[in-house]
Structures are given as C-alpha cells and as structure tokens.
N, C-alpha and C positions, 0 to 999 in steps of 0.2 A: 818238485818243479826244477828242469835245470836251468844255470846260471845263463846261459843264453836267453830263456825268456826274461827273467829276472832284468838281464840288463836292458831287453828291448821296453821292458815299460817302464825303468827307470830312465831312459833316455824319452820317453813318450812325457814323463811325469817333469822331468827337469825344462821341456820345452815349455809349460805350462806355467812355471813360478818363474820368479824372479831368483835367476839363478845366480846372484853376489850375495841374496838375503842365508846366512848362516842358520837361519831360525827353520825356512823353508827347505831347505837341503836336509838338516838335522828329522822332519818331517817325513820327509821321503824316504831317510835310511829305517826310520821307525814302519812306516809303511810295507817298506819290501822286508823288513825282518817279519812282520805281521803275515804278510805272501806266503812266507816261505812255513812258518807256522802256520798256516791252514790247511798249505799241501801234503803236510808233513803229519796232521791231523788225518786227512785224508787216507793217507796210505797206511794209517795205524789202527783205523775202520775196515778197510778195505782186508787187512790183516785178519784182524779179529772178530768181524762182522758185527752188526749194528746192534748185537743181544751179546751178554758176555755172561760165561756160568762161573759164579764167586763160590768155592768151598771155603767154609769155617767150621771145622771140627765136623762136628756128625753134618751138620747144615749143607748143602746144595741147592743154589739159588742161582738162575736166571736173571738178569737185569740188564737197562740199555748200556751201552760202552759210554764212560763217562766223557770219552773225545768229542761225541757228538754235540755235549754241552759245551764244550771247551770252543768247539769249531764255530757255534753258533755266537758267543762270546765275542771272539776272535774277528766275526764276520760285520758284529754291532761296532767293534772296534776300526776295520776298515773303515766303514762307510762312514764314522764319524771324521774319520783321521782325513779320508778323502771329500768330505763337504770342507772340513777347514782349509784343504788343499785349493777348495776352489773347483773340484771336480765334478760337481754336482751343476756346472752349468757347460754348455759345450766351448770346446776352444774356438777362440776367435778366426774367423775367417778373413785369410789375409783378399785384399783386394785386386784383382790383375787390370790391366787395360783393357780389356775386352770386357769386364763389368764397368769398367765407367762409362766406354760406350756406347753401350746396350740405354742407357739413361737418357743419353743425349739425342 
C-alpha cells in the first residue's frame, strides 16, 4: 500500500478521535502499521500463491501459505483496534442551515 493512501486514512481516522488524546493517536499509528501489514501480507500471497510446496529431506509437501493465517489474524486485529477507535459507528453528520430549515 503506498504512503499516500496510508496518509489519506489516517487523516480520515485522526478527524474521528479526539486528536489532543495521546492514547487515541498512539491507536491510530498501531492501526496504519496493522494496514500496512496486511498489504504487505497481501503481496507475499500474491507472491507465492495460496498453496506453498515445503521440502524436508526426501518429503514434498503441499500446504496453505502460512500469510493467509497471519492476514486473517491481522484482519481480527483491525477490526478490534477500529471498534475501540469508535469506527464501528458512522461519523457524525455535521448540520448545515439548510437541514434546520428543512424542520421548520
């Protein structure tokens, strides 16, 4: 993933918390390292493809690429990180004068 997307959703992500809180920031950088490990998961699949063949001495053996557990890991790991983030609900919808109108 490159840094340009990386910074659009941490600038997407930093509009969402309270951005003086040290704890919620620290959150965030764990978040986009977690991003960048999964794409990075991604392309080492995409590498090696979803079956991977392990020699051991005379042995040849087929089995899944262990990334794919790793990605799935990775992915339980997101979504927890982003419910504590508060992402799991939509961002608040700022109000304009033409919705209070609409009221009245």
């Amino acid at each position: 993933m490159d840094e340009k997307k990386l910074k659009a959703i941490k600038n997407e992500l930093l509009k969402r918390i309270d951005s003086k809180s040290k704890v919620q920031q620290e959150k965030i950088e764990r978040y986009l390292n977690l991003v960048r490990l999964y794409y990075m998961l991604d392309e080492a699949i995409e590498k090696h493809g979803v079956m991977i063949t392990t020699i051991n001495g005379a042995q040849r053996f087929t089995k899944p690429n262990p990334a794919i557990a790793e990605k799935n890991k990775i992915n339980a790991s997101l979504i927890a990180l982003g419910k504590d983030l508060g992402l799991d609900t939509p961002p608040p919808v700022k109000e304009t004068d033409d919705d209070v109108s609409e009221l009245i």
